[in-house]
C-alpha positions in Angstrom: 0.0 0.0 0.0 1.3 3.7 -1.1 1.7 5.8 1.7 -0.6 9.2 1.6 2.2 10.5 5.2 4.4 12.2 2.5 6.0 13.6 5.7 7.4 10.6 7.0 10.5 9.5 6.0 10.1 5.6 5.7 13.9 4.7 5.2 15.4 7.2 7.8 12.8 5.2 9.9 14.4 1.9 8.8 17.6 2.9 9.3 16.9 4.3 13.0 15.1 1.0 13.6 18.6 -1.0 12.6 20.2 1.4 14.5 17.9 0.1 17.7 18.1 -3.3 16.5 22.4 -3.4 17.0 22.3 -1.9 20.4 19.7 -4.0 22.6 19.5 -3.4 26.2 18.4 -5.5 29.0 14.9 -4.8 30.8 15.4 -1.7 33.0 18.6 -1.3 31.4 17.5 1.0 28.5 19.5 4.2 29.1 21.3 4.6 25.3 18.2 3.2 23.8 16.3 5.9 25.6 18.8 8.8 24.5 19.0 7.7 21.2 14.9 7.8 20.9 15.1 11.4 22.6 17.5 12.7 20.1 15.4 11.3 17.2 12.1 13.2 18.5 13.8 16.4 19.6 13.8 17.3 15.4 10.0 16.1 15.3 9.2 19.0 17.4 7.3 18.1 20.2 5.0 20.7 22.7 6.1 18.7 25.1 9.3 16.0 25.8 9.9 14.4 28.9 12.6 11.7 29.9 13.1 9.6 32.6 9.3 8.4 33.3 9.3 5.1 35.1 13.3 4.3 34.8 14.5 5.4 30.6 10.4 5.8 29.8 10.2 9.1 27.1 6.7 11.2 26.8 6.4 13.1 23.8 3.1 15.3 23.5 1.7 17.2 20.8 -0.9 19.6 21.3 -3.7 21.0 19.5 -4.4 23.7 21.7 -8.0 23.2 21.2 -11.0 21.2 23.0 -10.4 17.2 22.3 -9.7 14.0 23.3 -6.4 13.1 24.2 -4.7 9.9 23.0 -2.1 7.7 23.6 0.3 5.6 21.1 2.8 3.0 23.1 5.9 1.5 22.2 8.4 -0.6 24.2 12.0 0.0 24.6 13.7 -3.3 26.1 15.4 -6.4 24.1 16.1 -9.8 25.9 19.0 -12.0 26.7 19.1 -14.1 23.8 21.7 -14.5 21.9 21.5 -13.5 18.0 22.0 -16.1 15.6 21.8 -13.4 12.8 24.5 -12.4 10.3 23.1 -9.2 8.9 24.7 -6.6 9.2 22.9 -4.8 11.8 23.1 -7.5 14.3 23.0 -7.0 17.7 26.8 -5.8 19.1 25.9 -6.8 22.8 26.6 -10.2 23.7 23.9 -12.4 24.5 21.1 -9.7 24.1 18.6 -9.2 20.9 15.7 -7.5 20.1 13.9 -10.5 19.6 10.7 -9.1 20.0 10.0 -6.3 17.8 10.3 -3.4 20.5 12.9 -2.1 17.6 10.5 -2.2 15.3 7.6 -0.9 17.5 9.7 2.1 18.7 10.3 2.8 15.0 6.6 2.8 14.4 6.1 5.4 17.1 8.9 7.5 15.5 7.2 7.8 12.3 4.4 8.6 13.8 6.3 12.0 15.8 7.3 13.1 11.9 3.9 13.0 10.9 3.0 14.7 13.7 6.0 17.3 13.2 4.4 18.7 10.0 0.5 17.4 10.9 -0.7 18.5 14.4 -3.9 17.5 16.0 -6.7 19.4 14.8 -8.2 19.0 18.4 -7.0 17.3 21.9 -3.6 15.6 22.4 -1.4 13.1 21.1 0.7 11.8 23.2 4.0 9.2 22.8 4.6 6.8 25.5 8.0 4.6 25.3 8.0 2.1 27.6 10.8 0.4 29.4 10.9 -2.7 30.8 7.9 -4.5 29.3 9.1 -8.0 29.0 9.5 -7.9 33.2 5.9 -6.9 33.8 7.2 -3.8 35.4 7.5 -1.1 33.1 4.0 -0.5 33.3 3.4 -0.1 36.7 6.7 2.0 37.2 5.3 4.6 34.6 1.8 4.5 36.1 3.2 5.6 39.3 5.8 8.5 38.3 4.9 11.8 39.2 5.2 12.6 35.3 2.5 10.3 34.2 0.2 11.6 36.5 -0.9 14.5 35.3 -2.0 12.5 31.5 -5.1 11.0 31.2 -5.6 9.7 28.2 -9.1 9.2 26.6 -7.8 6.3 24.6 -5.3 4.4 24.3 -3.2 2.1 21.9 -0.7 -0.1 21.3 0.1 -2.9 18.9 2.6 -6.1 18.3 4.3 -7.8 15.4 2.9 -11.2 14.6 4.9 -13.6 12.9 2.2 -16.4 11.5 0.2 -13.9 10.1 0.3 -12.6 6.2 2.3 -9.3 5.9 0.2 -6.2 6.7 -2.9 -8.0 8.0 -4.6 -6.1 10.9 -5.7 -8.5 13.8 -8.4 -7.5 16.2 -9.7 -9.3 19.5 -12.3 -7.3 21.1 -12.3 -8.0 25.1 -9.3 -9.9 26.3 -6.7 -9.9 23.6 -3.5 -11.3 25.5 -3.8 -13.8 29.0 -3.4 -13.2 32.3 0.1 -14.0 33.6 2.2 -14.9 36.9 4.8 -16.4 38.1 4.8 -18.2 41.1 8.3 -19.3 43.1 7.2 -22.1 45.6 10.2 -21.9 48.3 10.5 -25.7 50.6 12.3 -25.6 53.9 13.8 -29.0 55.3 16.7 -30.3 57.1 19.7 -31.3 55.6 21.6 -34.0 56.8 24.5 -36.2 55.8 23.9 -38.5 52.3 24.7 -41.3 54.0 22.4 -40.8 56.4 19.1 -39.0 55.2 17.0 -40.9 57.6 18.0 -37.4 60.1 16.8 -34.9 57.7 14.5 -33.9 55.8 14.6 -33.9 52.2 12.0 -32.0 49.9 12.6 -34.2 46.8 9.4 -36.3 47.5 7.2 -33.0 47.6 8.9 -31.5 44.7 7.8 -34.6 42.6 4.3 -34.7 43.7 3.8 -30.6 43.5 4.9 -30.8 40.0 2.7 -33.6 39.2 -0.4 -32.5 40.8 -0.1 -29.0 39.3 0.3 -30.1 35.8 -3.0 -32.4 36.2 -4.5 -28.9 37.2 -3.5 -27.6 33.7 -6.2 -27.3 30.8 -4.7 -25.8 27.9 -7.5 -25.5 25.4 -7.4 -21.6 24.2 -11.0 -22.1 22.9 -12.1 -22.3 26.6 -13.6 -19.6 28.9 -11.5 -21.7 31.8 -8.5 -22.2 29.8 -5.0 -22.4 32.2 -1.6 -22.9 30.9 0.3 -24.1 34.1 4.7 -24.3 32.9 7.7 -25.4 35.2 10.1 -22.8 34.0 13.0 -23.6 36.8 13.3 -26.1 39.4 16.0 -26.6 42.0 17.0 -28.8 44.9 19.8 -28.7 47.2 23.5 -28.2 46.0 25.8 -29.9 44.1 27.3 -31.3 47.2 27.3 -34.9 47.0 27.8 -35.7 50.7 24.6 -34.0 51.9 21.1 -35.1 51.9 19.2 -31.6 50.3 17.7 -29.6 52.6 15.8 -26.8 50.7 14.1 -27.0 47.1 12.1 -24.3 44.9 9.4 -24.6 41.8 9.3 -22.2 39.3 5.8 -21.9 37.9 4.2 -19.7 35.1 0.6 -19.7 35.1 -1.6 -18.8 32.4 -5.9 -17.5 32.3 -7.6 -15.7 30.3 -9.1 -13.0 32.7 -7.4 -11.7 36.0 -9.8 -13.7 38.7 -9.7 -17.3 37.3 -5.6 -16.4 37.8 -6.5 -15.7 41.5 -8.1 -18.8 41.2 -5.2 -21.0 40.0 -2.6 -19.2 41.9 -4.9 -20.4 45.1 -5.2 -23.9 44.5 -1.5 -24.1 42.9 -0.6 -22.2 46.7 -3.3 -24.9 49.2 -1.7 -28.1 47.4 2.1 -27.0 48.3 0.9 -26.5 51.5 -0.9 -29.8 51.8 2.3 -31.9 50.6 4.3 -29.4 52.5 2.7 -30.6 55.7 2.7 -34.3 54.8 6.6 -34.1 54.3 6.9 -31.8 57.7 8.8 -28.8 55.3 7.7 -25.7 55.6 6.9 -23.6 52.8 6.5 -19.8 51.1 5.8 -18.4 47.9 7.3 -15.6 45.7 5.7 -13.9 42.8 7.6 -12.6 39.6 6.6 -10.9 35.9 3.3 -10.4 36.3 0.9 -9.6 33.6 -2.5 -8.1 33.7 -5.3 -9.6 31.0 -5.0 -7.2 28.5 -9.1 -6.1 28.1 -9.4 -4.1 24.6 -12.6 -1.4 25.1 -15.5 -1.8 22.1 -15.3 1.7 21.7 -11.3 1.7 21.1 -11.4 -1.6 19.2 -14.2 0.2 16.8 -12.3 3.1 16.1 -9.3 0.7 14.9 -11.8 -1.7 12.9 -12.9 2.1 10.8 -8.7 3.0 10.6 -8.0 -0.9 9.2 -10.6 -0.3 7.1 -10.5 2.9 5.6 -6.6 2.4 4.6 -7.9 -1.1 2.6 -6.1 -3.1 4.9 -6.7 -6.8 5.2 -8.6 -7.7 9.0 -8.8 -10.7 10.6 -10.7 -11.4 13.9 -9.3 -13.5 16.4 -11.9 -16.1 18.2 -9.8 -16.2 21.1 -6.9 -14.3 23.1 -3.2 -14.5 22.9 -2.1 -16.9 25.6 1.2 -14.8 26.4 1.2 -12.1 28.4 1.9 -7.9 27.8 1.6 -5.3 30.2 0.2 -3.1 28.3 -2.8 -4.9 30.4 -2.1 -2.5 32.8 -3.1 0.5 30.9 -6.4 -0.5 29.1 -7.1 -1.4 32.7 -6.8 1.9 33.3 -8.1 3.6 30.5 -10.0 2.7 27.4 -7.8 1.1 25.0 -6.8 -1.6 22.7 -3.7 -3.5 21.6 -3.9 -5.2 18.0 -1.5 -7.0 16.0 0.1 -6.7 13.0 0.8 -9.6 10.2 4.9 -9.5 9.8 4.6 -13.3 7.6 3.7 -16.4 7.6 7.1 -17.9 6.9 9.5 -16.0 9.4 10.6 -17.2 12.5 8.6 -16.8 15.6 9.0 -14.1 18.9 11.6 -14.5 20.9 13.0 -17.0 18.4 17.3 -16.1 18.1 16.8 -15.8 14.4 13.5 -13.5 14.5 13.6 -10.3 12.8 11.4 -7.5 12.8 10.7 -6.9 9.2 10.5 -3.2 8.1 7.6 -3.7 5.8 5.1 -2.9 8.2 6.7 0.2 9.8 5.1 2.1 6.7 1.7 0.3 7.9 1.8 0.9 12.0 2.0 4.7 11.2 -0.8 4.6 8.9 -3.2 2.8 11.5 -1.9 5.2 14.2 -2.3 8.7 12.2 -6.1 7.2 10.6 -6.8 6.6 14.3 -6.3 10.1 15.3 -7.9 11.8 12.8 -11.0 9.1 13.0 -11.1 10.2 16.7 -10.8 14.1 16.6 -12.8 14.4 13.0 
């Protein structure tokens, strides 16, 4: 599809987005990311630019001056430690981190959008830029919820949207309601005894309860995405003892993720996941407590946001496909449409590419031209 953003300067955005691509950084960790995103939308000429929201988080607002709604657009800034199996020649330079993701690609998305807006304000409200850190933790969300800079923006609507490989090039994906699961971690700590390997009869070992935790989670699991009660239950991590052959372990931990499609069937899980530990607990005399990591809120899409992008898909002559049922993996993004109205929608980057979080995935620059469409129909759909 031709472009009608004459202002926006597709390969200076697929440069940039290289650019990002070669210099991943860690979750939390973003700080040249975040400079080098700063620098690009200081020449786009925002009203307002503020750094440093929520750890490297960047707001960028333009503003009409006049009586409308205020939107948001949000991208994410952080890669992950994997290690790039890539040989172009914009692979990543940091050992053992890629943008395997798309954040790259997303935060080139929002970029393009800033040059539109450089030469097209709103013709009412506010548009407003959010770059996220720290999305794939769970905690960049909440950490720029809770700055003193974000509180002063209240966004009638927000958006958001992810790369998905699977799907043709360019197609538009829509999930009213819950477009992405409800996620947790849980760390199940067990406190023996040790004791000496030869004689284990004088402590107490948590090997037995490990097995039997693991096994009567799992039979817990039903992993049928076509179901109102679906739950994905994973051992990520287990661990017992030490590698010290003379002693009898003393300690173990599970490492569970846990999957639902709404935040109180989670609750649910995490409750009777949490009552049988404590029941083999007790029948192997250990003692027991529980740890919670990356957590993500169901991501619930608003009709009124999710009709808004439906007109935009459709008014650029994009292709649309709607999903029956959610995404099973989690986004924090959850956090803001729980918030505020919103939606998060995908976009097509293939059929025959390799999958997120995948060390040969790519984001492909094809669809950079197509995420700035959707976003710049979107906000004059809603201010028109």
């Amino acid at each position: 599809m031709q472009s009608e953003l004459m202002t926006v300067n597709i390969e200076q955005l697929k440069e940039f987005r290289r650019l990002l691509h070669a210099n991943p950084e860690l979750s939390g960790n973003e700080k040249e990311t975040s400079e080098s995103i700063v620098k690009f939308l200081k020449a786009c000429k925002p009203d307002e630019l503020i750094a440093g929201v929520g750890g490297f988080g960047i707001i960028a607002v333009w503003d009409s001056g006049n009586t409308g709604k205020e939107i948001m657009f949000r991208a994410e800034l952080d890669a992950l430690p994997i290690v790039e199996i890539n040989d172009f020649g914009y692979r990543s330079k940091n050992p053992g981190l890629s943008h395997k993701c798309g954040h790259d690609g997303h935060s080139a998305i929002l970029c393009g959008l800033a040059q539109h807006l450089s030469d097209n304000k709103p013709s009412a409200g506010k548009v407003i830029l959010l770059f996220q850190p720290a999305e794939e933790t769970g905690e960049g969300a909440k950490k720029i919820y809770e700055d003193d800079k974000f509180k002063t923006i209240k966004p009638d609507l927000i958006y958001a949207l992810h790369n998905l490989p699977g799907y043709p090039l360019n197609e538009i994906v829509i999930k009213e309601n819950i477009f992405t699961a409800s996620v947790n971690s849980i760390i199940i700590n067990l406190h023996g005894k040790t004791a000496h390997a030869a004689e284990p009869e004088h402590g107490i070992n948590p090997a037995l309860a490990v097995s039997e935790i693991l096994r009567e989670a799992l039979s817990m699991e039903n992993n049928q995405p076509e179901k109102d009660d679906m739950r994905v239950i994973t051992p990520v991590y287990a661990e017992i003892g030490e590698k010290a052959y003379g002693i009898s372990a003393g300690k173990a931990s599970i490492h569970l993720t846990l999957r639902c499609w709404n935040d109180d069937n989670l609750k649910k899980l995490e409750k009777s996941i949490k009552d049988l530990s404590n029941r083999i607990s007790d029948k192997y005399k250990l003692k027991t407590d529980f740890e919670y990591v990356q957590t993500f809120q169901a991501n619930v899409n608003s009709p009124e946001a999710t009709n808004i992008l439906r007109k935009a898909a459709a008014s650029l002559g994009y292709s649309i496909t709607e999903r029956n049922y959610p995404f099973k993996w989690g986004e924090d993004f959850g956090l803001f449409t729980s918030k505020f109205k919103g939606c998060m929608f995908g976009i097509g980057s293939g059929i025959n590419i390799p999958e997120l979080h995948n060390p040969d995935y790519d984001f492909p620059d094809e669809i950079i031209e197509t995420g700035v469409n959707i976003f710049s129909e979107i906000i004059t759909l809603v201010n028109s």
